[in-house]
BAFI-3210 file (N, C-alpha, C; in Angstrom, 3 decimals, decimal comma, padded with zeros to 6 digits):
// residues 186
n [1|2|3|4|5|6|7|8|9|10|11|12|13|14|15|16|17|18|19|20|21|22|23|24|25|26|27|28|29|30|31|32|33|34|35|36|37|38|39|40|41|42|43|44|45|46|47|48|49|50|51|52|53|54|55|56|57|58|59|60|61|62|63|64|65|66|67|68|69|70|71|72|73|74|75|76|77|78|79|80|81|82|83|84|85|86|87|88|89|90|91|92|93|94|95|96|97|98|99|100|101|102|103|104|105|106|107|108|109|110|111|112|113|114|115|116|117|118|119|120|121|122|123|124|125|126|127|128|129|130|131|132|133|134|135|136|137|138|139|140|141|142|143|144|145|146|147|148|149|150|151|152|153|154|155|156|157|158|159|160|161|162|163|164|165|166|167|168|169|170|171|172|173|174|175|176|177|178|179|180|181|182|183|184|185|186]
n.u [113,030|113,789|114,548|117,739|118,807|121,144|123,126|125,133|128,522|131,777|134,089|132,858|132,119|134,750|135,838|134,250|134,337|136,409|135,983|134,459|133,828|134,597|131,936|130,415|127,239|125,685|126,439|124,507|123,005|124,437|125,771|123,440|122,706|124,828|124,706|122,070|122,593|125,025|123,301|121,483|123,224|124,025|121,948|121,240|123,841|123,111|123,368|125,863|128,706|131,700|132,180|131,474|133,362|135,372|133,163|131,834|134,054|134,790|132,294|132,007|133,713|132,699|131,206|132,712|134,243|132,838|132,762|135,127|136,309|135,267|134,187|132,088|132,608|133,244|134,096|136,844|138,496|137,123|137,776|140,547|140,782|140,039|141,833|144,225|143,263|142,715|145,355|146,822|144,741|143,582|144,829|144,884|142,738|140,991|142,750|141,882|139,274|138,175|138,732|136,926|134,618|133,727|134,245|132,534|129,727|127,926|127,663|125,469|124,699|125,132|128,319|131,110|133,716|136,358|135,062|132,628|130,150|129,790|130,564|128,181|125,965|126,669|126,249|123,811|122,456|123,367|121,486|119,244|118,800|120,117|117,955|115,549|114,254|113,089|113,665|113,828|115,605|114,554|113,717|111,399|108,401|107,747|110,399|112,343|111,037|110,826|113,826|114,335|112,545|113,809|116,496|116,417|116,532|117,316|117,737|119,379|118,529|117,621|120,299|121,390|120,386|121,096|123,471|124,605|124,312|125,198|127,951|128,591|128,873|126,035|124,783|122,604|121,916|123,938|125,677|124,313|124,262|127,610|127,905|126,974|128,169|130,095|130,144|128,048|128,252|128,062]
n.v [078,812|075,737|072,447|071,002|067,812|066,101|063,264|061,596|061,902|061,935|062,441|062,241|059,525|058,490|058,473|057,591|054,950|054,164|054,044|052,513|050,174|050,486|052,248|050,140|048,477|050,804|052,371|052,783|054,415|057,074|057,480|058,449|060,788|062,504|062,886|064,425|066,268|067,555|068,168|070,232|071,868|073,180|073,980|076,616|077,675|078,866|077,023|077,607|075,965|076,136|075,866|073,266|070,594|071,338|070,888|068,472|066,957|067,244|066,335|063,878|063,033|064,149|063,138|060,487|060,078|058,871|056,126|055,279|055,951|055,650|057,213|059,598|062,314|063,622|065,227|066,481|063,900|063,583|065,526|065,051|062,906|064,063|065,602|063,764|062,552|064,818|065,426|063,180|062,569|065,181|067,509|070,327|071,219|073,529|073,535|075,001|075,114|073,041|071,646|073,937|073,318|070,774|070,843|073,279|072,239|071,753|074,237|076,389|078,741|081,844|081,342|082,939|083,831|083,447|082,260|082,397|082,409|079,390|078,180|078,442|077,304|074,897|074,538|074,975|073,243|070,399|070,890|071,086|068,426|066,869|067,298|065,678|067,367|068,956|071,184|073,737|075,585|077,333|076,069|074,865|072,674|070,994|071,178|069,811|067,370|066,409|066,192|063,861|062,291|061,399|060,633|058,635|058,166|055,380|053,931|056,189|057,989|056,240|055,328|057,921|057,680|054,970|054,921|057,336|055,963|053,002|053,707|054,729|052,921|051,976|053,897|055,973|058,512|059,729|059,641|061,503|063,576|063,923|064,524|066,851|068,471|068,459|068,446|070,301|073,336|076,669]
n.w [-030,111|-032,122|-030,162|-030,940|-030,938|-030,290|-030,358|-030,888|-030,961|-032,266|-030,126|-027,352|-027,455|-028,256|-025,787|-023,620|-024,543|-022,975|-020,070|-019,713|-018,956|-016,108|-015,511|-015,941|-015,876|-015,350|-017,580|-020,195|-018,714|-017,849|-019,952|-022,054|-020,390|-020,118|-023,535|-023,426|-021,189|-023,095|-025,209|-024,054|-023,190|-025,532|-026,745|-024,949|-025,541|-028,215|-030,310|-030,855|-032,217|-031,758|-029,065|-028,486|-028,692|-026,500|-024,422|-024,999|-024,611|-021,944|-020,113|-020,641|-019,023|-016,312|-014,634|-013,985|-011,692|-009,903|-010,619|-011,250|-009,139|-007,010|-005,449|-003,263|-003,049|-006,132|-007,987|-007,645|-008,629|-010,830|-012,792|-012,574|-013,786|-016,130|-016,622|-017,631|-019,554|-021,393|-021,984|-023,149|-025,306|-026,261|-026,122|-027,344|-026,195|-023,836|-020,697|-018,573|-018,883|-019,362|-016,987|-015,176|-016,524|-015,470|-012,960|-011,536|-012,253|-010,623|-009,692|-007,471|-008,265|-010,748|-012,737|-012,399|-013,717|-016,425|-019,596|-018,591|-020,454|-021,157|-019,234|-017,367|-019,231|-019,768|-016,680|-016,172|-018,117|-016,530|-014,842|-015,164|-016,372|-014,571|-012,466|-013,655|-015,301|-013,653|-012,716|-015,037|-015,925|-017,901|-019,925|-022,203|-020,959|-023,059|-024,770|-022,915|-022,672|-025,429|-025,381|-023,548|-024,133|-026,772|-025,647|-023,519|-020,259|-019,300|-016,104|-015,121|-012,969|-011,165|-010,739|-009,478|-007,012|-006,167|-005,490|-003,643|-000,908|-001,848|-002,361|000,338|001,719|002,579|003,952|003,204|004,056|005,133|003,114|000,966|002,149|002,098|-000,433|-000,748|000,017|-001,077|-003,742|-004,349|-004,992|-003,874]
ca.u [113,898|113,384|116,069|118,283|118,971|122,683|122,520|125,928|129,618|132,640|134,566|132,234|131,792|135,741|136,158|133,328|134,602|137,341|135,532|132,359|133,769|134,222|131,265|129,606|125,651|125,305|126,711|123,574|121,889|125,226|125,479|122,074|122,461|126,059|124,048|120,989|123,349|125,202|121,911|120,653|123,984|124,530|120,771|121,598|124,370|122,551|124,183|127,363|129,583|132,851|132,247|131,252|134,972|135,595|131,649|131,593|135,135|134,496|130,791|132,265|134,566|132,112|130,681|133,322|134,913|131,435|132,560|137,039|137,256|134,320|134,230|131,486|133,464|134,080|134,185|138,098|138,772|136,527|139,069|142,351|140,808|139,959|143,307|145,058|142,774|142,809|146,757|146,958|144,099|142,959|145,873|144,610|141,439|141,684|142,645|141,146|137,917|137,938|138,778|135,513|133,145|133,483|134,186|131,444|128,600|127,149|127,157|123,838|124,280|126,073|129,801|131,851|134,912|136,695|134,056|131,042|128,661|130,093|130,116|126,829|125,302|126,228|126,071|122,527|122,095|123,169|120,707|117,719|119,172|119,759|116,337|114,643|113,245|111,931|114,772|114,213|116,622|114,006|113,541|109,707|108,164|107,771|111,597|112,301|110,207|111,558|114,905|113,895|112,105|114,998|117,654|115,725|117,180|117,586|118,221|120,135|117,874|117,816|121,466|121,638|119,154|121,465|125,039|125,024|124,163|126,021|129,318|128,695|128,500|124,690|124,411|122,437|121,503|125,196|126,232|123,887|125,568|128,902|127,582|126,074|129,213|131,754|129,730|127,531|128,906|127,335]
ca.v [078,023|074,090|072,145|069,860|066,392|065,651|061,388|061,180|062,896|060,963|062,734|061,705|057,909|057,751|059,308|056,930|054,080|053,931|054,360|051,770|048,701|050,957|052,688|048,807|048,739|052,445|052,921|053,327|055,691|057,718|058,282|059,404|061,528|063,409|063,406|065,017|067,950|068,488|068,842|071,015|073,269|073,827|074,764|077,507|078,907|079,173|076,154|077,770|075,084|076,564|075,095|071,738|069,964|071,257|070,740|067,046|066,316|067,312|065,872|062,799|062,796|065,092|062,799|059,391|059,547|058,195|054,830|054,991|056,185|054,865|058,776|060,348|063,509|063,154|066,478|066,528|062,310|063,163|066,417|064,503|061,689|064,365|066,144|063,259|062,124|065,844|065,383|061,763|062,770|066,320|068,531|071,325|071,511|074,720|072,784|075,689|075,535|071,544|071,656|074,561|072,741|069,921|071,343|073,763|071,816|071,442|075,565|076,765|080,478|081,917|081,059|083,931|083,980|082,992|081,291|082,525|081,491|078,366|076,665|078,032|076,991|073,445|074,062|074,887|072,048|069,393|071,014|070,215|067,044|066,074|067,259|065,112|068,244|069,532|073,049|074,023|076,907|078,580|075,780|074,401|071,236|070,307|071,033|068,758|066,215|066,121|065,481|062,897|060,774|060,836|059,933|058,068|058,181|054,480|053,905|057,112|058,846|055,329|055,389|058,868|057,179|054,081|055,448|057,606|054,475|052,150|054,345|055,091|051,738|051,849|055,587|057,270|059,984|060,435|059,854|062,331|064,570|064,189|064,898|068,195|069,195|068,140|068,111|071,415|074,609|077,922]
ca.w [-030,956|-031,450|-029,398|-031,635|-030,391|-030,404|-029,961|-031,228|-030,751|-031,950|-028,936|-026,231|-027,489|-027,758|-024,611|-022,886|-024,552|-021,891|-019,197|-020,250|-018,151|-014,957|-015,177|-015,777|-015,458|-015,029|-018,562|-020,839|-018,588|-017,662|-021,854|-022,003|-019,519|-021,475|-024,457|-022,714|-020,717|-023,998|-025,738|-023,310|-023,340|-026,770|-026,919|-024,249|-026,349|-029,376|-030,987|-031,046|-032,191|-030,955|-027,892|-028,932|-028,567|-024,906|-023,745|-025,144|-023,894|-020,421|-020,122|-020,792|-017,565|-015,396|-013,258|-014,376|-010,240|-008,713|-011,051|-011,566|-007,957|-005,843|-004,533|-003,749|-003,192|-007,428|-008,911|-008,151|-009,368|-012,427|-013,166|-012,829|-015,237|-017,438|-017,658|-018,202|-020,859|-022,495|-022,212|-024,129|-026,316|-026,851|-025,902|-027,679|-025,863|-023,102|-019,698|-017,097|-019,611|-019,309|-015,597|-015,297|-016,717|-014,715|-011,103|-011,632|-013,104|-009,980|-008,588|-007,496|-008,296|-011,623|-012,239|-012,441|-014,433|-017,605|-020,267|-017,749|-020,734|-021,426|-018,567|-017,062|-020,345|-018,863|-015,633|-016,254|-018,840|-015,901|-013,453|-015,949|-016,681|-012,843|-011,555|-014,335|-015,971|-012,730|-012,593|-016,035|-016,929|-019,184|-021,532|-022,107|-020,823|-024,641|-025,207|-021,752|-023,246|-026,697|-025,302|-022,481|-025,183|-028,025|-025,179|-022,352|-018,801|-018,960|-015,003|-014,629|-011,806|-009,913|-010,218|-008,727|-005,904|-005,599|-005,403|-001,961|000,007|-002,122|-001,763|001,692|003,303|002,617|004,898|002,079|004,111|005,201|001,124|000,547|003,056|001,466|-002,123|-000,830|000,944|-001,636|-005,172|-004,994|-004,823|-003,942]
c.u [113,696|114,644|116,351|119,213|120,077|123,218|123,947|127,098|130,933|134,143|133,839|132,384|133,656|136,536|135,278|133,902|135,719|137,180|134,238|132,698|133,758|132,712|129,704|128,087|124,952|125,548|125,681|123,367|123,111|125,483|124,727|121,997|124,000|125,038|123,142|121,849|123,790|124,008|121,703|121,634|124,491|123,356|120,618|122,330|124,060|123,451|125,277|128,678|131,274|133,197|131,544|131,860|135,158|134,545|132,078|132,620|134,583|133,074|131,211|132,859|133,979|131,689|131,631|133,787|134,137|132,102|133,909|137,011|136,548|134,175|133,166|131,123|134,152|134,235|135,755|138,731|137,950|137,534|140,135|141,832|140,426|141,134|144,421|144,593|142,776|144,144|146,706|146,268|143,754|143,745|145,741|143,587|142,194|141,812|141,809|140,030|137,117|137,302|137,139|134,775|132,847|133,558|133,223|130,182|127,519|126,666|125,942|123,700|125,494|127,413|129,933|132,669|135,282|135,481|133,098|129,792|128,779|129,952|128,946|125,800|125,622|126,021|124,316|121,868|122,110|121,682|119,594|118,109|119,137|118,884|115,540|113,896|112,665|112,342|114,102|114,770|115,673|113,733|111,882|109,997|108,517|109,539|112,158|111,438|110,555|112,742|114,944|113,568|113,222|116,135|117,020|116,713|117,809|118,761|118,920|119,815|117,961|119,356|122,001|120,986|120,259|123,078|125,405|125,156|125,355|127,759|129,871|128,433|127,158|124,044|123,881|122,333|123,048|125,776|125,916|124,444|126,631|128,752|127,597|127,307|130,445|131,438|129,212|128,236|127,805|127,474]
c.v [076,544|073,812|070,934|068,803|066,030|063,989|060,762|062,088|062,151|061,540|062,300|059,993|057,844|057,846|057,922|055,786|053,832|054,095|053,303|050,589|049,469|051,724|051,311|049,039|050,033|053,221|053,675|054,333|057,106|058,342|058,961|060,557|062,935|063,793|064,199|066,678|068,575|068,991|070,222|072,672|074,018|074,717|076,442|078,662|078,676|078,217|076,492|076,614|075,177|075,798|073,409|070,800|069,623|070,707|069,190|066,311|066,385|066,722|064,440|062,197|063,274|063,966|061,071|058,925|058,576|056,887|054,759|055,053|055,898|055,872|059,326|062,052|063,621|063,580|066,283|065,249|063,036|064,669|065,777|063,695|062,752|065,078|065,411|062,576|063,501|065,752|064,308|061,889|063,907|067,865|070,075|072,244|072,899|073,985|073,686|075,379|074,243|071,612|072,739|073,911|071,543|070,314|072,157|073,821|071,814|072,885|076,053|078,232|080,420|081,902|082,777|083,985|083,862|082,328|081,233|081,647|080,361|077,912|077,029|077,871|075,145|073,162|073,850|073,155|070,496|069,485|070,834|069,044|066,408|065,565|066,664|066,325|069,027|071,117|072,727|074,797|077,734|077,403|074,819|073,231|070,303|070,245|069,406|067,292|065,417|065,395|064,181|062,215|060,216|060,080|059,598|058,192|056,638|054,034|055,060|057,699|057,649|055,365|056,590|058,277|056,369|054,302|055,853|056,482|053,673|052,653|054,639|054,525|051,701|052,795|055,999|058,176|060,762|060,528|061,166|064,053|064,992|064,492|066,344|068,908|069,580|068,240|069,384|072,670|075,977|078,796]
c.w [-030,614|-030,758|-030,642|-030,952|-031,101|-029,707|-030,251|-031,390|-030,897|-030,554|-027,914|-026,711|-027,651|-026,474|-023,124|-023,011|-023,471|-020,829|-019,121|-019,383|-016,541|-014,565|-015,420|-016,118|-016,168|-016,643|-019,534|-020,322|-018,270|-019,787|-022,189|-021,604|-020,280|-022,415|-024,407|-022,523|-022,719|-025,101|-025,433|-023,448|-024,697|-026,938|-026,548|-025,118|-027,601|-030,771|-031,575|-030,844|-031,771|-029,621|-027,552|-028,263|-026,860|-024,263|-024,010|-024,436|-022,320|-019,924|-020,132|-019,683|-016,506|-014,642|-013,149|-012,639|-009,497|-009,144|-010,734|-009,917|-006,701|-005,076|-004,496|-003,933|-004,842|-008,513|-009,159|-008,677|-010,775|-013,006|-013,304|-013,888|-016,574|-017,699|-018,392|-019,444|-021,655|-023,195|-023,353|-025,457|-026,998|-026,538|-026,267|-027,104|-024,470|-021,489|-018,954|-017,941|-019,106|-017,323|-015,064|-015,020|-015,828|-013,355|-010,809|-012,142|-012,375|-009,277|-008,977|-008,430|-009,549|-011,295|-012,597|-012,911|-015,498|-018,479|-019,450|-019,113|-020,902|-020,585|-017,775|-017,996|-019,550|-017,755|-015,649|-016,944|-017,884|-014,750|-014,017|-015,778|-015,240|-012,084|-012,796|-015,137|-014,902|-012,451|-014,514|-016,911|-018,098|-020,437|-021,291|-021,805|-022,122|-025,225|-024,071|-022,267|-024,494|-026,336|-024,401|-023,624|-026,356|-026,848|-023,693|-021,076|-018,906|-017,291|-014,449|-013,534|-010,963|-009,931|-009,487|-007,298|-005,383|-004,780|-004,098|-001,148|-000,428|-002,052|-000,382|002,742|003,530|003,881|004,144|002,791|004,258|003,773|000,718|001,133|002,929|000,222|-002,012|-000,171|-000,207|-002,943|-005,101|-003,984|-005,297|-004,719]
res [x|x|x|x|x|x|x|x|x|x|x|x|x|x|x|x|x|x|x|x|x|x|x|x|x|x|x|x|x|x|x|x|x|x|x|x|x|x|x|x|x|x|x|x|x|x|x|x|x|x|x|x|x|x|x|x|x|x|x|x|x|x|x|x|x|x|x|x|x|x|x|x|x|x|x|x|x|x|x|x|x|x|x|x|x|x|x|x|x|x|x|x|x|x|x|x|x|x|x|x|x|x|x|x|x|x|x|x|x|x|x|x|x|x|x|x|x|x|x|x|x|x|x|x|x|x|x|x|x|x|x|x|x|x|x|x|x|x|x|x|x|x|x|x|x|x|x|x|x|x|x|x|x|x|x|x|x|x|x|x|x|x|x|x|x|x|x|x|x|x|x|x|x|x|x|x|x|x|x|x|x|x|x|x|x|x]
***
């Protein structure tokens, strides 16, 4: 199946827009990088739009703590900013579904529970997206390629590079230490 290139979501861009002066700099390639995963996870579930709403909402707040909360422990900061933005804005959306997708974007091994395909449809979709294409969940170089060129990284992989250090008193290896302790889950 081709992959279809999703470049635009008026839930993610009004969702981002409030978030675009804290996340400063980093913004372009942090968009890219949403647009990219949700690409990648709708592809997964067979462009089942059902899960559109929740996926784009939460994608939007999934990694927001590294910037609002200077954490790089920032699975649980990028959860609280998204419940209280589901609350204010999207109330309808499913909170444990929201909460999910974001606390478990990062587990190595399948989730287990409620909406199993849903959120390892993104968990997968970040773990392409993360490793530059280098994990690829089953989807071709040529798909990986397609989407990389329509929504460029712009800085996003150096900002994964710059962040440990720069959060951690310029320790990357210890940053990196607290990412792996506090961000991925077995």
């Amino acid at each position: 199946m081709s992959i279809v290139i999703i470049d635009h979501d008026d839930i993610i861009e009004r969702e981002l827009a409030l978030v675009r002066d804290r996340v400063g700099a980093d913004f372009p390639g942090y968009r890219n990088h949403v647009y990219r995963v949700l690409t990648y996870a709708l592809h997964f579930l067979g462009r089942a739009q059902q899960w559109r709403a929740p996926i784009a909402f939460a994608l939007a707040h999934h990694d927001v703590g590294l910037w609002t909360d200077r954490a790089l422990a920032y699975l649980e900061p990028s959860e609280h900013h998204a419940e209280l933005a589901r609350q204010a804005r999207a109330p309808a959306l499913d909170a444990q579904l929201v909460r999910d997708l974001i606390h478990w974007h990062h587990k190595i091994t399948p989730f287990r529970g409620p909406n199993a395909e849903v959120v390892n449809a993104v968990r997968k979709a970040d773990w392409v997206d993360a490793s530059g294409g280098r994990v690829s969940k089953g989807l071709s170089r040529k798909q990986i390629v397609t989407v990389m060129t329509a929504l460029p990284p712009l800085g996003f992989y150096e900002t994964l590079m710059r962040l440990p250090g720069e959060l951690n008193r310029g320790r990357t290896l210890g940053g990196l230490a607290v990412m792996a302790a506090h961000v991925f889950k077995a």
